[in-house]
N, C-alpha and C positions, 0 to 999 in steps of 0.2 A: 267465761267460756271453758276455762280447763277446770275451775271447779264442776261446773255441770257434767263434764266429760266424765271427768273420775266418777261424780255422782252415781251416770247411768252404767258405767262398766261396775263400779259395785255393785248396782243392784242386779244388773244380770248375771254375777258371779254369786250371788247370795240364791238369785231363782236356780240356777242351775245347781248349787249345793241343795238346794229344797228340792228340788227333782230328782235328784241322784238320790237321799236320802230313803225319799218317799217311795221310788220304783225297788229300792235294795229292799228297802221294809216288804213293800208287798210282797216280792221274790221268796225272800226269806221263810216267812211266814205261808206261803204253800208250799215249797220245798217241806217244812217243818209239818205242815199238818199231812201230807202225804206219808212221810212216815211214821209220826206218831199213829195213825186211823190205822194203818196197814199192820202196824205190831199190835197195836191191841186188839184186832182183830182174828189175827195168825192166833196170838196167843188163846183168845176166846174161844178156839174150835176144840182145843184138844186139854185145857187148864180152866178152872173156876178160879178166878183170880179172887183172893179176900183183901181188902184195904188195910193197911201196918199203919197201923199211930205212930207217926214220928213228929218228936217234941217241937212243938208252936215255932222257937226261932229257929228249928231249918225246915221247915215246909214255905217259907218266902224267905229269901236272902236278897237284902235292898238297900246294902252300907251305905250310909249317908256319908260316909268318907270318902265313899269312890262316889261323889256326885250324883248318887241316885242313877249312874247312868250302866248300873249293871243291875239285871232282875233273874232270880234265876228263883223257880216255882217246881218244887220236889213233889214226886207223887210216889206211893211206896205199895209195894204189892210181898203176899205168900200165899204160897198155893202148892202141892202136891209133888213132890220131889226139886220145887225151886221154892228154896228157903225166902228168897230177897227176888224182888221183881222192882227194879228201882228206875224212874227216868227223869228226866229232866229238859223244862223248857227254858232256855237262858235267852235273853235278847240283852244285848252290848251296845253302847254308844248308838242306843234309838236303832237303829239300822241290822248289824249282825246278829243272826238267828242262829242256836246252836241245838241238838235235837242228842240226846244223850240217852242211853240205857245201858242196863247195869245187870245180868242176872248171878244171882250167885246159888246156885246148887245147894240139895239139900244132903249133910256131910255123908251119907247114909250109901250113896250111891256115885259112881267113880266117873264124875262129869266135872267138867273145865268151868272156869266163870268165862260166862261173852261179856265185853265192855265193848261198846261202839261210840262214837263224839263223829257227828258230821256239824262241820260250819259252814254256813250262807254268808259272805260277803261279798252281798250283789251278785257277779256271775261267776264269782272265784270260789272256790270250796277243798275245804280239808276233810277227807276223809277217812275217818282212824276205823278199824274190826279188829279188836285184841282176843285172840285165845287163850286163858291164863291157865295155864295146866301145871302149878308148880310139882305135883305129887308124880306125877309119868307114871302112872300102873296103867300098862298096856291091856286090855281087851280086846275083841273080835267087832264089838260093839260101836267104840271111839275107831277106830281103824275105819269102818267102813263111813261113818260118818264124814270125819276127816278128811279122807279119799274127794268127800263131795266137795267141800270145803276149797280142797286145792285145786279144783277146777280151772281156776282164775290166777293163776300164780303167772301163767307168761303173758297175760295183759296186764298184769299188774305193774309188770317189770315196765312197759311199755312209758310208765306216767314218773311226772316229778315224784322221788321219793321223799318223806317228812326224813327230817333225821329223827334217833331214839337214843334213849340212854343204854349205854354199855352192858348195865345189869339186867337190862331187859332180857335177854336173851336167855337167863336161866331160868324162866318163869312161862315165856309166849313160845308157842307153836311156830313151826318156820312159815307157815301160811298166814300168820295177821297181817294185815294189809295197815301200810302207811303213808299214804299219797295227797298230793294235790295234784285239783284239778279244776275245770271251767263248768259252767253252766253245757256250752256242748254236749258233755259225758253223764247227763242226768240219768240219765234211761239208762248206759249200760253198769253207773254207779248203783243205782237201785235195783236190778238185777241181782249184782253183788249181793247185796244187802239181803235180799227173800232167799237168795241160796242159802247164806250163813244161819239167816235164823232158821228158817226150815228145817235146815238137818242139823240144825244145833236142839231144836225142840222134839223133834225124833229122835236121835241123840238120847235125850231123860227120858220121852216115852219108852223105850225099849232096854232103859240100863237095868242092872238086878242090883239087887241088894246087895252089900260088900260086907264082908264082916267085918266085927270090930275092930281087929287089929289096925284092916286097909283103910277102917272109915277114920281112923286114930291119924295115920298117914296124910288122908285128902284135908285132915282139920288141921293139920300142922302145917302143912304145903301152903295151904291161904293166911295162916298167923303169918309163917317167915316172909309172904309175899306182902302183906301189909305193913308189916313190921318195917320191910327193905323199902319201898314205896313211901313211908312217913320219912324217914330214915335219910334216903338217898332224895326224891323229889322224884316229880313229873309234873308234866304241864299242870293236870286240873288240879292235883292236889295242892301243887304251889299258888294258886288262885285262892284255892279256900283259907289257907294259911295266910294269905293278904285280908281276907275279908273275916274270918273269923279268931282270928290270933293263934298262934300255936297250938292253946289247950284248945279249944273249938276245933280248928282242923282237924286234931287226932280223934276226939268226940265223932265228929260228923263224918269222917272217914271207917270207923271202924262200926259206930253203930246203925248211920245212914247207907253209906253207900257200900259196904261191906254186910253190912247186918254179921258182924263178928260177938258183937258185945248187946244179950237181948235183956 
């Protein structure tokens, strides 16, 4: 009798982990294609995006070390004043879905990189928007921009804040947003999200040409912030550093998701 007992509470503690998996999964994966459709989309009205070859073992990351149970599928973009158009679909332990994009400016023209990481776990989500402006040469151009940008600074305040690294601060705009939050907050999370890219891609439409001095300035500003980044750590780079070893991370960091080294 108590073996049968136990028998049937395991099995329904295994269904019930089958269902929680399987609903996170689904979750995940529309959260994840809603934004990916939407940015390639945005992107397509106003950029001719051309596809970047980047080398066979980082367009699929699938360490048989980490149990196969991390996938993360690089897709690489250039196109007219954005050097690097980078994103990323990662799924974690079967279940968490991560939706990642990266742009980085072309050195030419006096624009910030956008980095964004949203994770789907089930109905929990972390949502990163990084402004990385380490150069600060002020225009009339980034100011009005910006301005739109910080729209969302007193709700933002409102949500669990992520913590950051200390060093952050001389590199991100006081408006990148660091939060977690619930499934609840879909709708006004992705709001967020079409403000930032919007007038971050208005933003390059409208920048001018910089001379060589200041474009000398915006290439150094991204070296020292890679450099500090490899250097010092943060979340995803410490990831790849697990999955690709030392020399691989700084590889895939500087000429993947950086596109620094072409």
């Amino acid at each position: 009798m108590i073996l049968n007992a136990l028998g049937i509470i395991l099995a329904l503690l295994v269904l019930v982990i089958v269902v929680f998996v399987v609903k996170a999964r689904l979750a995940g994966n529309a959260q994840y294609s809603r934004y990916a459709q939407y940015t390639m989309q945005t992107l397509a009205k106003s950029y001719a995006l051309v596809p970047f070859e980047v080398k066979p073992e980082y367009r699929k990351i699938h360490p048989a070390k980490m149990l196969k149970l991390f996938k993360i599928l690089v897709s690489s973009y250039t196109t007219d004043r954005l050097a690097r158009v980078n994103s990323l679909d990662a799924t974690m332990f079967v279940f968490m879905k991560m939706y990642t994009l990266m742009i980085r400016p072309d050195y030419r023209y006096n624009l910030p990189v956008l980095s964004v990481d949203f994770i789907f776990i089930g109905k929990k989500r972390v949502f990163v928007i990084e402004v990385i402006d380490p150069a600060k040469i002020d225009d009339e151009n980034k100011r009005i921009h910006y301005d739109r940008m910080r729209v969302f600074q007193d709700t933002v305040r409102q949500y669990e804040q992520s913590p950051t690294k200390d060093w952050y601060k001389d590199f991100l705009t006081d408006f990148s947003i660091h939060i977690k939050a619930d499934a609840t907050k879909d709708a006004e999370l992705f709001k967020m999200y079409q403000t930032f890219l919007e007038a971050y891609l208005d933003m390059a439409k409208h920048a001018q040409p910089l001379s060589p001095e200041l474009r000398d300035k915006v290439k150094t500003g991204f070296e020292t912030y890679v450099d500090t980044l490899l250097g010092k750590g943060g979340p995803a780079v410490d990831v790849f550093k697990k999955f690709l070893g030392p020399d691989g991370q700084k590889e895939y960091v500087r000429t993947v998701m950086f596109g620094l080294d072409d």
